[in-house]
C-alpha positions as CSV (number, residue, x, y, z in Angstrom):
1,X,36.4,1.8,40.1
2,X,35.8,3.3,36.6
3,X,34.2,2.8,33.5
4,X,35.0,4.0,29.9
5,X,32.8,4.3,27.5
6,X,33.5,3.0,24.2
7,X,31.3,2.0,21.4
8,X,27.5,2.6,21.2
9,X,28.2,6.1,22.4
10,X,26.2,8.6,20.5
11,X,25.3,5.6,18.1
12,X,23.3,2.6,17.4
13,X,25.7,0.2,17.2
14,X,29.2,-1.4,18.6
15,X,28.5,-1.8,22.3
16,X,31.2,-2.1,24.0
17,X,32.1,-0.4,27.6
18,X,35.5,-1.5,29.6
19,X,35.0,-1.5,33.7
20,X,38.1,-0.9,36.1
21,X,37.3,-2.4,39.2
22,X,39.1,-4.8,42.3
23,X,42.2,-4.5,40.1
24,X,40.6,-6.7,37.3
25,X,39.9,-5.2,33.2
26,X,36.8,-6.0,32.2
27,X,34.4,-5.6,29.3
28,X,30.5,-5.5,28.7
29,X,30.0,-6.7,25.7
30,X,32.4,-5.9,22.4
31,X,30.2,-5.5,19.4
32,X,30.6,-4.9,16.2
33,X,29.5,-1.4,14.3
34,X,26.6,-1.8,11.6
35,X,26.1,0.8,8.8
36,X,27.0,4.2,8.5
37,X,29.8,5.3,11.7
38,X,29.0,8.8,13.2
39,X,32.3,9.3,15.5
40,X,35.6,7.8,15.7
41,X,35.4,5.4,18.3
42,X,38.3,5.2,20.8
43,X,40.1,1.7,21.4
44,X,40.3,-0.2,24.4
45,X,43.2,1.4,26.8
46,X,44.3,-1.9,27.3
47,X,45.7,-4.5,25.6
48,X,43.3,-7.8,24.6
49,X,45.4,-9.7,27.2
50,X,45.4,-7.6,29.8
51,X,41.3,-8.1,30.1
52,X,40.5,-10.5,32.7
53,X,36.5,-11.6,31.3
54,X,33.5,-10.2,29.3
55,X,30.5,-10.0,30.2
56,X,27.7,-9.7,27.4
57,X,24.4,-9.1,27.6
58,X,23.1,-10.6,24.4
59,X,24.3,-12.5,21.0
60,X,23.4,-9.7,18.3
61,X,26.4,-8.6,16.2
62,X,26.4,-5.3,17.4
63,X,27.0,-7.0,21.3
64,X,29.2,-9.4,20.3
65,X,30.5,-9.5,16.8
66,X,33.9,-8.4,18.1
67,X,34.8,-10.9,20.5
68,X,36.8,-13.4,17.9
69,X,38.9,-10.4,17.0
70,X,39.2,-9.6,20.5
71,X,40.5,-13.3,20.9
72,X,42.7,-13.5,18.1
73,X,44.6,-10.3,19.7
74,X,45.3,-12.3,22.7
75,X,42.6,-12.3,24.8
76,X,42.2,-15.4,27.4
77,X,39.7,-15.2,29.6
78,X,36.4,-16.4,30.4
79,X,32.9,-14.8,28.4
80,X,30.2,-14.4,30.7
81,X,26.3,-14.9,29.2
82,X,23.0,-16.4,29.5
83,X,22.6,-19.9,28.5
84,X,20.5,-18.9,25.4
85,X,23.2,-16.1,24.6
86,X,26.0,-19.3,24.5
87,X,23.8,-21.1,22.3
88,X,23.0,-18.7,19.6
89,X,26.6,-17.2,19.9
90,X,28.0,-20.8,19.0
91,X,26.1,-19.8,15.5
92,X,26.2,-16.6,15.2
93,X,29.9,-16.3,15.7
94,X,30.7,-19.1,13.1
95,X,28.4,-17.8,10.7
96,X,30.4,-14.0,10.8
97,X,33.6,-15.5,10.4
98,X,32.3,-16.9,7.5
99,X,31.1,-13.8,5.8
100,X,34.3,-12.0,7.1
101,X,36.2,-14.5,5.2
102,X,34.2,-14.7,1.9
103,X,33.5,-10.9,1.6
104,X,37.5,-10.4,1.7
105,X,38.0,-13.0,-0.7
106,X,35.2,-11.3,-2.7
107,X,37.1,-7.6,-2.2
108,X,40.5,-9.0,-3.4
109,X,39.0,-10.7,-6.7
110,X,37.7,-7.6,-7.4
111,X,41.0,-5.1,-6.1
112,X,43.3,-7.6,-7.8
113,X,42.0,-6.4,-11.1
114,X,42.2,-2.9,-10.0
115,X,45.7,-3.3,-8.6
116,X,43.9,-2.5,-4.9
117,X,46.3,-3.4,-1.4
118,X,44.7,-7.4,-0.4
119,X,42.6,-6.6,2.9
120,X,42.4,-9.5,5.2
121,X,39.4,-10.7,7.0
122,X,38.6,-9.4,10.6
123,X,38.9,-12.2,12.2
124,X,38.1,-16.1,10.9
125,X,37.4,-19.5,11.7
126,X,39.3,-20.7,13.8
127,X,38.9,-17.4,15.6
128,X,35.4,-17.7,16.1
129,X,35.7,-21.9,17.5
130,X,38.4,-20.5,19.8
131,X,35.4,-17.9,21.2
132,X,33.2,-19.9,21.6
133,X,35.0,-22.7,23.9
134,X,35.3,-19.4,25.9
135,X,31.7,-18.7,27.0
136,X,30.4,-19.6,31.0
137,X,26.8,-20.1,30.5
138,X,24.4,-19.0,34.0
139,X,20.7,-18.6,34.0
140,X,18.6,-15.4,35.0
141,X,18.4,-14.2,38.3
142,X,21.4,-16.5,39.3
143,X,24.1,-14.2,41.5
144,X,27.8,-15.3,40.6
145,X,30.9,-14.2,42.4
146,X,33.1,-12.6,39.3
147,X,36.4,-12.1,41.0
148,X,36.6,-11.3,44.7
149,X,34.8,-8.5,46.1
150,X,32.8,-8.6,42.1
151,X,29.4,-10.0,41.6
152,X,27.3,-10.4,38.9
153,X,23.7,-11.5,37.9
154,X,21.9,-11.6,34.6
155,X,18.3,-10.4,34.5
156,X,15.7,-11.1,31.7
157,X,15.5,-7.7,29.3
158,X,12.9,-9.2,27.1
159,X,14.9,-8.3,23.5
160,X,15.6,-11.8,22.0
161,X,16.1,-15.0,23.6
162,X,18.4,-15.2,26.6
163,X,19.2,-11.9,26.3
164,X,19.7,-9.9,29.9
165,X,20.2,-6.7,31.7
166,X,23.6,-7.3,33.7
167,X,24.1,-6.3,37.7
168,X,26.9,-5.6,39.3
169,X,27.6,-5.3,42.7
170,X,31.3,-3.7,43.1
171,X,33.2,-3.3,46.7
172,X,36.2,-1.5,47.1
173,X,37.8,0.2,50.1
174,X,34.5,-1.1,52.0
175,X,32.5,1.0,49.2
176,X,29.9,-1.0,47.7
177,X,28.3,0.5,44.5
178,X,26.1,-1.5,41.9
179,X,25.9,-0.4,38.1
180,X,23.4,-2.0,36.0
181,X,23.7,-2.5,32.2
182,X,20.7,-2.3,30.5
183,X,21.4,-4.2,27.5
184,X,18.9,-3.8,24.6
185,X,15.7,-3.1,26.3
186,X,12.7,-5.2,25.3
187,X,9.1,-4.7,23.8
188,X,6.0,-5.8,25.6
189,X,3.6,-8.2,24.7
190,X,6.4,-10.1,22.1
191,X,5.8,-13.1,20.9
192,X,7.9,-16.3,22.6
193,X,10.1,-14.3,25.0
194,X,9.0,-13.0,28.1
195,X,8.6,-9.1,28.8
196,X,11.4,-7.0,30.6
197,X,11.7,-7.7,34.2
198,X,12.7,-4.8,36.4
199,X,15.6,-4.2,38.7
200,X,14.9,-2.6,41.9
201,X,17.5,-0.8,42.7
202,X,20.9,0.7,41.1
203,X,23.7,3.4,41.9
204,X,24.3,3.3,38.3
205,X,22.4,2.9,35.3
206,X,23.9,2.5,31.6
207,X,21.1,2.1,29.2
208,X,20.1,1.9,25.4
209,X,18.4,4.7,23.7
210,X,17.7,3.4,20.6
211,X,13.9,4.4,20.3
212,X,14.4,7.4,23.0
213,X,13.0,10.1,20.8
214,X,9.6,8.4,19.9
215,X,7.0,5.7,20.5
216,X,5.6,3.0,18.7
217,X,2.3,2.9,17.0
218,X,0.1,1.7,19.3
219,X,-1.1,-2.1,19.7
220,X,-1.0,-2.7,15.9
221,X,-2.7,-6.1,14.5
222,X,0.7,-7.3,13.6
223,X,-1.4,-10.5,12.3
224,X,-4.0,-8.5,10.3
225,X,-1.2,-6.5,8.6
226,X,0.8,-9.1,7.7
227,X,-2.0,-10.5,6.2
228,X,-3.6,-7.7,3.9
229,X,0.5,-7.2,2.7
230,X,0.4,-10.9,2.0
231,X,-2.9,-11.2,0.1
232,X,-2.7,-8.1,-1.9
233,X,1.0,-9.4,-2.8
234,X,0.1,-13.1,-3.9
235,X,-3.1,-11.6,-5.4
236,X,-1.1,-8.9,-7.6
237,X,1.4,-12.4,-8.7
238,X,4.1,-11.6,-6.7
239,X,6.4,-12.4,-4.0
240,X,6.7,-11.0,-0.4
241,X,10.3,-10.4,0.3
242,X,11.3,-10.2,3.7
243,X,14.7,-8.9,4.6
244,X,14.7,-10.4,8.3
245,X,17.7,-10.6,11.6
246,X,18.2,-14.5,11.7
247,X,18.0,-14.6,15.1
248,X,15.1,-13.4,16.8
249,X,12.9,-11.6,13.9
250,X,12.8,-14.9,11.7
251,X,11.4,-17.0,14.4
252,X,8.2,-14.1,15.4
253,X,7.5,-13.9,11.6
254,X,7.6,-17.6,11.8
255,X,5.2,-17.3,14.7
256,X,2.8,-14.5,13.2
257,X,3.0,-16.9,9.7
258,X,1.9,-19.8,11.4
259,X,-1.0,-18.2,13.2
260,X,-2.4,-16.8,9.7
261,X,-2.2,-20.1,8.3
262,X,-3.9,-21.6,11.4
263,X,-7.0,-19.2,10.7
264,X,-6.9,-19.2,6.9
265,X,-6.9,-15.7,6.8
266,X,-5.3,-16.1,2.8
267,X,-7.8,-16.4,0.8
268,X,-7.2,-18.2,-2.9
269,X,-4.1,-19.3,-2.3
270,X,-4.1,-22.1,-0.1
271,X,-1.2,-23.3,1.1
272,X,0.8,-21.1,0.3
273,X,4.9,-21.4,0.4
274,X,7.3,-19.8,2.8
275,X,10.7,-19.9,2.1
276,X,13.4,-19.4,5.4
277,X,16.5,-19.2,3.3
278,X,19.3,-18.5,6.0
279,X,21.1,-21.7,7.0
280,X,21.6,-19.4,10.3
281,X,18.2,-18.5,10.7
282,X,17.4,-22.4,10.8
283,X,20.1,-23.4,13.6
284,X,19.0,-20.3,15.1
285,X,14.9,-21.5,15.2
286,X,16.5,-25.2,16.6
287,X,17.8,-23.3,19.3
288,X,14.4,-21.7,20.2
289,X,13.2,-24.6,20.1
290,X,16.0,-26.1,22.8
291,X,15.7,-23.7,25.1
292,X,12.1,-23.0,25.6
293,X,11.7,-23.5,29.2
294,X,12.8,-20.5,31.1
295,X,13.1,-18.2,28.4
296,X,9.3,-18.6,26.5
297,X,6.7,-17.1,27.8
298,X,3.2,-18.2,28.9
299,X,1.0,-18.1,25.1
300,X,4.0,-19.9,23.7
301,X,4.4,-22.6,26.3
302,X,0.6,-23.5,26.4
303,X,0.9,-24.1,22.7
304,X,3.7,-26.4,23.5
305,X,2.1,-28.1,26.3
306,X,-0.6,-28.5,23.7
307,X,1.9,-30.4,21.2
308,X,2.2,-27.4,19.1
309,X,5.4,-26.4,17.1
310,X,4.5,-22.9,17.7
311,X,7.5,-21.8,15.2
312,X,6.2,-24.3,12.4
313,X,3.9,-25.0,9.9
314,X,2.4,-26.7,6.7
315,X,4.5,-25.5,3.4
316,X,7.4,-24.0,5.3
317,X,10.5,-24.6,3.7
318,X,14.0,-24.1,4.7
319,X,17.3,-23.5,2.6
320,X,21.1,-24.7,3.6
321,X,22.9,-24.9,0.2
322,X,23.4,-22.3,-2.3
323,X,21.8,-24.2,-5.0
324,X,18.6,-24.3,-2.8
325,X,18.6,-20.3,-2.2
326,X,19.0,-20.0,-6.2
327,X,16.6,-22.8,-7.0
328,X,13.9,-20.4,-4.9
329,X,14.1,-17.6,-7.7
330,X,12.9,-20.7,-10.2
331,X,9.5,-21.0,-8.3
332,X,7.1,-19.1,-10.4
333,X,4.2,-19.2,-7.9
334,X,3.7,-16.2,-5.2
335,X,5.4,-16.5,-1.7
336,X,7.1,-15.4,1.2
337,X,10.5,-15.6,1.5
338,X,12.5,-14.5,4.6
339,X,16.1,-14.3,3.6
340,X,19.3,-12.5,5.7
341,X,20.6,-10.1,6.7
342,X,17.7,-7.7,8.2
343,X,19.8,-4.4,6.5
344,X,20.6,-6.1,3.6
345,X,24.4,-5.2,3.9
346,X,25.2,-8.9,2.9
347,X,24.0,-12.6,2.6
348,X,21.3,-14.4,0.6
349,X,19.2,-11.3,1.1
350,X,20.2,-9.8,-2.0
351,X,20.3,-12.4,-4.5
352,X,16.4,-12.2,-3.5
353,X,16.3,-8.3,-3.8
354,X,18.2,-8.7,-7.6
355,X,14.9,-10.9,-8.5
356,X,12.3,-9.6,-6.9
357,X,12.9,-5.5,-6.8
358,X,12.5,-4.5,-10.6
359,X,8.9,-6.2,-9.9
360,X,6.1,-4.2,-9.7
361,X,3.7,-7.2,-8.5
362,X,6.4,-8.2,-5.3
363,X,6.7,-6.4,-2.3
364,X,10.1,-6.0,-0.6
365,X,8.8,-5.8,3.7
366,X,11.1,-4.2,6.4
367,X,10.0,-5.2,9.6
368,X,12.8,-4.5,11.6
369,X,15.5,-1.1,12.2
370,X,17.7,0.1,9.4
371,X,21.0,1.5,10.5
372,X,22.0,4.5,7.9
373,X,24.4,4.1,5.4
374,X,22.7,0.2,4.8
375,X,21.1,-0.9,1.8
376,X,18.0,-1.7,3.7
377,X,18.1,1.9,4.9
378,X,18.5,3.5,1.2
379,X,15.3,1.5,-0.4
380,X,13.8,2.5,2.3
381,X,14.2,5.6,2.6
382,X,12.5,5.8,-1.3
383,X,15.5,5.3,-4.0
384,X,14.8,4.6,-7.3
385,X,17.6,2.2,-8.2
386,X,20.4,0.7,-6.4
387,X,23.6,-1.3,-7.4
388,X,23.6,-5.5,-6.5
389,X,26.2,-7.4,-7.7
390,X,27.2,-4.4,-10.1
391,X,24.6,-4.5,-11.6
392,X,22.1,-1.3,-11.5
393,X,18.5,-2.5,-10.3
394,X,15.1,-0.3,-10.7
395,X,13.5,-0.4,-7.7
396,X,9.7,-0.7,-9.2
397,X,8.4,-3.4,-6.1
398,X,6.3,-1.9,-3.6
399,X,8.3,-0.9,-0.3
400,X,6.8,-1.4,3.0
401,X,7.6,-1.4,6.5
402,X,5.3,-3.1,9.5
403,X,4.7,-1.0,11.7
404,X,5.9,-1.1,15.3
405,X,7.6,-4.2,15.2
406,X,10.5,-3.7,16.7
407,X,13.1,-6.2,19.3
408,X,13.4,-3.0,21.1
409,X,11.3,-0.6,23.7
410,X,9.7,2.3,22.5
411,X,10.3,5.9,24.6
412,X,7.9,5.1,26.6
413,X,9.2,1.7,27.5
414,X,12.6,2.6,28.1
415,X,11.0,4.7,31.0
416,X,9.0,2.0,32.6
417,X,12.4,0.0,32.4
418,X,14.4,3.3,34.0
419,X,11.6,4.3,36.7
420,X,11.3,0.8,38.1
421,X,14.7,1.8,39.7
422,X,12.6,2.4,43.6
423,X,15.1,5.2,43.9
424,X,16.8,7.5,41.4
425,X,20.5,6.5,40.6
426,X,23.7,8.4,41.1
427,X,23.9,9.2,37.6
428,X,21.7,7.5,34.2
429,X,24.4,7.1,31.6
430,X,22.7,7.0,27.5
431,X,24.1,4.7,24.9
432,X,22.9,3.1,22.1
433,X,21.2,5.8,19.9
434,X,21.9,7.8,17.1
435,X,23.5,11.0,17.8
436,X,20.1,13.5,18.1
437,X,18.4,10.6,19.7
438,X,20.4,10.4,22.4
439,X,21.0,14.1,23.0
440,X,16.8,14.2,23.3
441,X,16.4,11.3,25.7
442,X,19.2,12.8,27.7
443,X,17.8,16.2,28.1
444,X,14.2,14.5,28.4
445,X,15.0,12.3,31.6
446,X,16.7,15.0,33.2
447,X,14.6,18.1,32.9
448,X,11.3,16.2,32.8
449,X,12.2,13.2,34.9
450,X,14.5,14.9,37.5
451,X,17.5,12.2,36.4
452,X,20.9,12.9,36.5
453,X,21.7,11.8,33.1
454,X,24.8,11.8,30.6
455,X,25.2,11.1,27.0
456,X,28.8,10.3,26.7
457,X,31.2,9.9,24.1
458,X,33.9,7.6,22.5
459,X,36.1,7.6,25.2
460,X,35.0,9.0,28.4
461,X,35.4,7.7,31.3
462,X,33.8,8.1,35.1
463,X,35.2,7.7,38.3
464,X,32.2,5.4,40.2
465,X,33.4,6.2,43.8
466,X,32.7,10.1,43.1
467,X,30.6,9.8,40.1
468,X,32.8,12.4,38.1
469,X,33.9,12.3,34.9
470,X,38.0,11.9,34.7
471,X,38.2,12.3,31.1
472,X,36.0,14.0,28.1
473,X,35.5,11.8,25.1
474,X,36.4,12.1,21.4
475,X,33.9,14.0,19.8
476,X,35.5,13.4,16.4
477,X,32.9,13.0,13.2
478,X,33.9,10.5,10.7
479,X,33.5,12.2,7.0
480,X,32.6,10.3,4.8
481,X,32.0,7.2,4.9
482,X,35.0,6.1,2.3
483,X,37.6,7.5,4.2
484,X,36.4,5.0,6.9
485,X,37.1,2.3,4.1
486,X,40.3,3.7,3.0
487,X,41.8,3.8,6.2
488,X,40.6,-0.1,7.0
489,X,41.9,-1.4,3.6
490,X,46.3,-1.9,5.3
491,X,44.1,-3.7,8.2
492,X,47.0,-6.9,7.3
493,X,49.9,-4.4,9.3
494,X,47.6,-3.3,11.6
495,X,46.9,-6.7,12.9
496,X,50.9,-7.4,12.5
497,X,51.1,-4.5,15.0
498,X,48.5,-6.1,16.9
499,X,50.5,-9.2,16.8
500,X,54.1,-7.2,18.5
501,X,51.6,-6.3,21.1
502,X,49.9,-9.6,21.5
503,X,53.6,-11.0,22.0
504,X,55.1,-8.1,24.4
505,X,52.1,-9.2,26.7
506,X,53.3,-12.2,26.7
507,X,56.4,-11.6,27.1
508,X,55.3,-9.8,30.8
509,X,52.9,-12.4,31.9
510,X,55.8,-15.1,31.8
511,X,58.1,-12.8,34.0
512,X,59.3,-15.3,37.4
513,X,58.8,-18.4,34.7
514,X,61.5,-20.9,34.7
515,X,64.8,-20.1,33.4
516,X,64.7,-22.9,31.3
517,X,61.7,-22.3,29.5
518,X,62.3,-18.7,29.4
519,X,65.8,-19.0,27.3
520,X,63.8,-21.6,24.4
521,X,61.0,-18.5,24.4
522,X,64.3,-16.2,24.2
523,X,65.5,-18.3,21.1
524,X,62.1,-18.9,19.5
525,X,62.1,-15.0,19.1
526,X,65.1,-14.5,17.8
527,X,64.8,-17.2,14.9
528,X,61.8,-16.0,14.1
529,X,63.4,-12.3,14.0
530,X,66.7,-13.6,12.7
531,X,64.3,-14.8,9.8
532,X,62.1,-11.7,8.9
533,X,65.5,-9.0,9.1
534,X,66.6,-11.0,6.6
């Protein structure tokens, strides 16, 4: 009974821990990381066919962005997640493959002229489709038997639609012990998605830290805020650019938008346009709209019990095609567009940014966290130009961020979430926070809390039955960031490698097979070596 942690450790994104238990490999969640790496994250010990199932707590990229690559190296088993989570993986999946695809394509124009090594996607489409057929959709509170003497049950964490703390209850030896994954830990009083829900009781907690060293601003008037930015913006002649997470942050602008256009809180520019350009950010809002029973909460489902779209409105438009998104920089007159990806690191976002950031009448609005190293992170953080497209752009719009809106709890929420536990756990295990951030929490909850708390890193790994730590993780800085990019650019032999190791598996998994079939598998690999000696 062990767990290893490997990414989210001492960082914001990646999540991805591996769980030894009943004889059975498994994972909670396998994400992808998201701007700027701090430490060299540690693989999984185990080969992609070797795990049995996943379980993952939500469909963010940084949760489950991984999972087609962790397919195409031979992984077969089943993907454990809410119903919601299915859904909005089915897009979000298909939509990552697609930017793998077209930003290596992108990367090889360009290193073709620079006589650069070709650098294959991570993973593509038909990596993604074969992911997707994977998942085992269960609904919140439901307890499910994993593997014998495993179970598991999904709790709502409040974050984004369908996303879920996960419990499990683990017997070995006649030992029982539960650990609960936290998952990204919600905000109260969201719009459309119900507030965290509390667990009673755990022996071990892993939880997110993201917020851990500070607090929100409290109650803001979203509403009002979004409206004086919007007014002072259409009333200057310019445009409100919204970087914006497809899923999730598009559809509670969509909400706030439709509430200010309910009221007529703009004044002098009546019906006004607002642009959704993210052909995933549309599936994404049909999905909210299937699954609102059992994952809205009560404001949104009077509004629908009322026959109101609460995620629509007069002079919202959406954008699919390409020539759509361009034909948006064309419209002279001021409005709101909402555009991905929230950080900016790719997507329509930045053909929007090119138009709209020289201008000193549009206003470029962050409204949700900025991971270092991303674009979204360096306007932010006050630069005076940056590079689109190769091309240098001022940055003369006005740069704004509104306030407190965040998917995830403040410090204060992430302890409500930690002392609803009726008794204290074993040990409180920190993830998903920048490095200081989750040093602070860590040193918070146990001096000032009375929690027996780690921060671990890349790598480390705990013995459950005896709650000690069996090995120290990698505490290895990655400097700079290009070496990171250097090293990825030969990824086409490393997923050859993959490949031998993909096959070996194989290879052990058909031992006792038929001695038939086995000699035509015997022959298949030696053409096929026969053929490469050569």
């Amino acid at each position: 009974m062990k767990l290893t942690f490997l990414g989210a450790s001492h960082e914001v994104t990646g999540s991805c821990y591996y769980l030894e238990a009943c004889g059975k490999s498994i994972l909670i969640d396998c994400g992808m990381e998201q701007g700027k790496d701090t430490y060299e994250n540690q693989e999984i010990p185990v080969l992609s066919a070797d795990i049995d199932t996943v379980l993952l707590t939500h469909a963010h990229m940084d949760h489950s962005g991984k999972l087609p690559l962790l397919v195409n190296e031979g992984f077969r088993g089943d993907i454990h997640a809410t119903s919601a989570t299915s859904a909005l993986c089915n897009i979000m999946l298909r939509d990552s493959a697609h930017i793998q695809l077209a930003e290596a394509e992108w990367k090889n124009r360009k290193g073709k002229r620079s006589g650069d090594k070709s650098e294959a996607p991570l993973y593509d489409m038909e990596d993604a489709l074969a992911t997707i057929r994977k998942f085992v959709s269960h609904e919140y509170g439901q307890t499910f038997q994993l593997f014998e003497g495993i179970q598991v049950r999904f709790t709502d964490v409040g974050h984004l639609l369908g996303s879920a703390s996960i419990e499990i209850w683990i017997t070995e030896g006649g030992v029982t012990k539960k650990i609960v994954f936290s998952g990204d830990i919600g905000n109260l009083n969201q719009p459309l998605i119900n507030d965290p829900q509390y667990i009673a009781e755990a022996d071990y907690v892993v939880m997110e830290s993201t917020y851990g060293d500070r607090n929100h601003e409290a109650s803001p008037d979203y509403i009002a805020e979004l409206t004086q930015i919007i007014q002072s913006t259409f009333d200057r002649g310019g445009n409100v650019v919204i970087p914006s997470f497809a899923v999730g942050r598009t559809q509670v602008l969509l909400y706030y938008i439709r509430k200010i256009k309910d009221d007529k809180r703009i004044k002098g520019h009546n019906n006004f346009k607002v642009y959704v350009d993210s052909p995933l950010a549309v599936e994404a809002t049909q999905i909210f709209h299937d699954y609102m029973t059992g994952y809205f909460d009560q404001d949104a489902m009077d509004l629908v019990n009322k026959g109101i779209n609460p995620l629509s409105f007069p002079g919202l438009s959406t954008s699919i095609t390409s020539d759509e998104s361009k034909a948006i920089n064309f419209d002279e007159e001021p409005k709101v567009i909402i555009s991905a990806a929230g950080m900016c690191d790719a997507g329509r976002i930045r053909h929007h940014l090119k138009h709209n950031l020289w201008r000193e009448d549009s206003t470029i609005l962050f409204v949700g966290h900025q991971s270092v190293g991303t674009l979204g992170r360096i306007i932010l953080d006050g630069a005076q130009e940056v590079k689109l497209f190769g091309e240098t752009i001022q940055v003369k719009a006005k740069i704004m961020q509104l306030s407190g809106v965040s998917g995830h709890a403040d410090k204060d929420g992430l302890i409500r979430w930690l002392t609803g536990f009726e008794k204290k756990p074993e040990r409180v295990f920190v993830t998903h926070g920048d490095d200081q951030v989750c040093e602070l929490f860590t040193e918070y909850i146990s001096k000032e809390l009375g929690y027996h708390a780690a921060a671990p890193y890349s790598g480390e790994t705990y013995d459950l039955l005896t709650n000690e730590c069996v090995k120290e993780g990698s505490k290895i800085p990655i400097e700079p960031r290009e070496m990171v990019t250097a090293a990825k650019v030969d990824n086409v032999f490393e997923r050859l490698v993959q490949a031998g190791k993909r096959l070996a598996a194989v290879i052990q998994h058909n031992k006792g097979g038929a001695n038939k079939d086995l000699a035509r598998f015997t022959s298949q690999i030696n053409s096929l070596s026969d053929k490469w000696e050569r």
